[in-house]
C-alpha positions as CSV (number, residue, x, y, z in Angstrom):
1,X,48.7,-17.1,64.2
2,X,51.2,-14.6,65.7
3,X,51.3,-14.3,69.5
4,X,50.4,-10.7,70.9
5,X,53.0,-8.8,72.6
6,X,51.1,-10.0,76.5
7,X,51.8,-13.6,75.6
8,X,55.1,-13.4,73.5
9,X,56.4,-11.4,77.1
10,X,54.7,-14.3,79.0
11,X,56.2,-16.7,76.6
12,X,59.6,-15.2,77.5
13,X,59.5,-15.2,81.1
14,X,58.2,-18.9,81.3
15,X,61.6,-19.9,79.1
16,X,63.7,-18.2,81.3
17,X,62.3,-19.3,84.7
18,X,62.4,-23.1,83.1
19,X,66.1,-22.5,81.5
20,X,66.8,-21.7,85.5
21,X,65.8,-24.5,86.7
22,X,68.0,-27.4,86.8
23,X,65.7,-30.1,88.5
24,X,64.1,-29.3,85.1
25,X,67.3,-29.3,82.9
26,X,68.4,-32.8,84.3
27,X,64.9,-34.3,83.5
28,X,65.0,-33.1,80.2
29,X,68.6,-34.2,79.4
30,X,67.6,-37.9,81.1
31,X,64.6,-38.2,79.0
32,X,66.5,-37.0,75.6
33,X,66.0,-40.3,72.9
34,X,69.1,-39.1,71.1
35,X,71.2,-38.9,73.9
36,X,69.9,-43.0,74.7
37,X,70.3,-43.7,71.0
38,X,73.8,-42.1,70.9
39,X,75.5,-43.7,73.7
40,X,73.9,-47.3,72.0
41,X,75.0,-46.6,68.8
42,X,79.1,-46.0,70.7
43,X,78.6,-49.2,72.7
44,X,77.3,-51.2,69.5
45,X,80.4,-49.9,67.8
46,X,82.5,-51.2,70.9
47,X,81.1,-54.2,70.8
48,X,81.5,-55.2,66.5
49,X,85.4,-54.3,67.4
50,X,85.0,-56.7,69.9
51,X,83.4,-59.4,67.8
52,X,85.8,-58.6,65.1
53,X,88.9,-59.4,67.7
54,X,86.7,-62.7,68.5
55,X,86.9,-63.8,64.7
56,X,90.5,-62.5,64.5
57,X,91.2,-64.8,68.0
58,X,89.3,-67.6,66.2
59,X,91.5,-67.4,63.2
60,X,94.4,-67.5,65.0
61,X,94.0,-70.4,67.5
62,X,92.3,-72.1,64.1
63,X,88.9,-73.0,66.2
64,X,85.8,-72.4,63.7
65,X,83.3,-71.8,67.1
66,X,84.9,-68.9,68.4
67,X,85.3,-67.3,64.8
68,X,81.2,-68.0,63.9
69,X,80.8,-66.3,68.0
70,X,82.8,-63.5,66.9
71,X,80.7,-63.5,64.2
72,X,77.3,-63.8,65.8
73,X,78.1,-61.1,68.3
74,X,79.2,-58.7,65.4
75,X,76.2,-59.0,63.3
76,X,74.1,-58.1,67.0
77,X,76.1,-55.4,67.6
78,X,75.5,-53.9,64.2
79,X,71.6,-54.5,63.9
80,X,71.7,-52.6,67.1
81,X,73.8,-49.8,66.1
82,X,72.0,-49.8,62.9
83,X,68.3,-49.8,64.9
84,X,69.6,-47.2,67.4
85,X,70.8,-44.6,65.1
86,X,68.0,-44.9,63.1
87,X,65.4,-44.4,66.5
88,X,67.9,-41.4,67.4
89,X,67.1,-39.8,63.9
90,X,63.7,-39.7,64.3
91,X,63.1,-38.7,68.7
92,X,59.3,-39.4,69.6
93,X,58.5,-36.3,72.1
94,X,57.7,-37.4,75.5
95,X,56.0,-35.5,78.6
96,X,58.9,-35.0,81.2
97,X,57.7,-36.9,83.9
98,X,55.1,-38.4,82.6
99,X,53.3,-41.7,80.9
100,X,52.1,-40.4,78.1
101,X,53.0,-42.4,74.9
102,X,53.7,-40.1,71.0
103,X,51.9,-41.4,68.5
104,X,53.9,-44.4,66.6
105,X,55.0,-43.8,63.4
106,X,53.1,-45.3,60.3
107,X,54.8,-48.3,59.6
108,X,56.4,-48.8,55.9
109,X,54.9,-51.5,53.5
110,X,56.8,-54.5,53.5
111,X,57.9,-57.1,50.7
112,X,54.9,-59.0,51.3
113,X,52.1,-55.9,51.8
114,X,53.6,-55.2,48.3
115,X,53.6,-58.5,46.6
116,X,49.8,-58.9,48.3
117,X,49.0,-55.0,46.8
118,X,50.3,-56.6,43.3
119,X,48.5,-60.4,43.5
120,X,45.7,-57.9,44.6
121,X,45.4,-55.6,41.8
122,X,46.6,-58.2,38.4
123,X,44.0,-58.4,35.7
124,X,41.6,-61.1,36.3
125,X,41.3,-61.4,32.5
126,X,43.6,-65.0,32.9
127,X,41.0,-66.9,34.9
């Protein structure tokens, strides 16, 4: 339903009084998920380099610990670049200076919702 020419004027003003407002700018830009997910996703990708130079260290002074910590650390690092690029796809909204909580996405069937929908539905013509 189309706004009437009152509200789309109102509409207008509102925007620009809140685009004015930096008190409001800032809390919008420290509440932004991308932004979080973003700066995650660089420091994950720091952090594999960082566990790949472990493994190359390991390698080199011949010690199988350090190599499997290098390792360790670049597998972390990647799960969480992987999980915060993925949450910065998808931003939940948020009320600026609030609590309120967006509703959580439905979760996706797993391997064993499936295998349980399959057991579920076989034909009970074998008993």
């Amino acid at each position: 339903m189309p706004l009437s020419e009152h509200e789309q004027r109102l509409f207008e003003q509102i925007e620009r009084s809140l685009a004015d407002d930096p008190k409001f700018a800032s809390a919008v830009r420290a509440n932004d998920p991308r932004l979080h997910a973003r700066r995650r996703v660089v420091i994950a990708v720091l952090v594999v380099l960082a566990g790949l130079g472990l493994v190359v260290y390991g390698t080199a002074i011949k010690s199988m610990l350090v190599g499997v910590a290098g390792f360790v650390v670049m597998l972390a690092a990647a799960a969480l670049a992987t999980h915060s690029y993925r949450r910065g796809q998808t931003p939940q909204l948020r009320v600026v200076g609030g609590t309120a909580a967006a509703p959580r996405p439905a979760r996706r069937a797993t391997l064993v919702d499936r295998l349980e929908a399959r057991w579920r539905g076989r034909p009970e013509s074998h008993r």
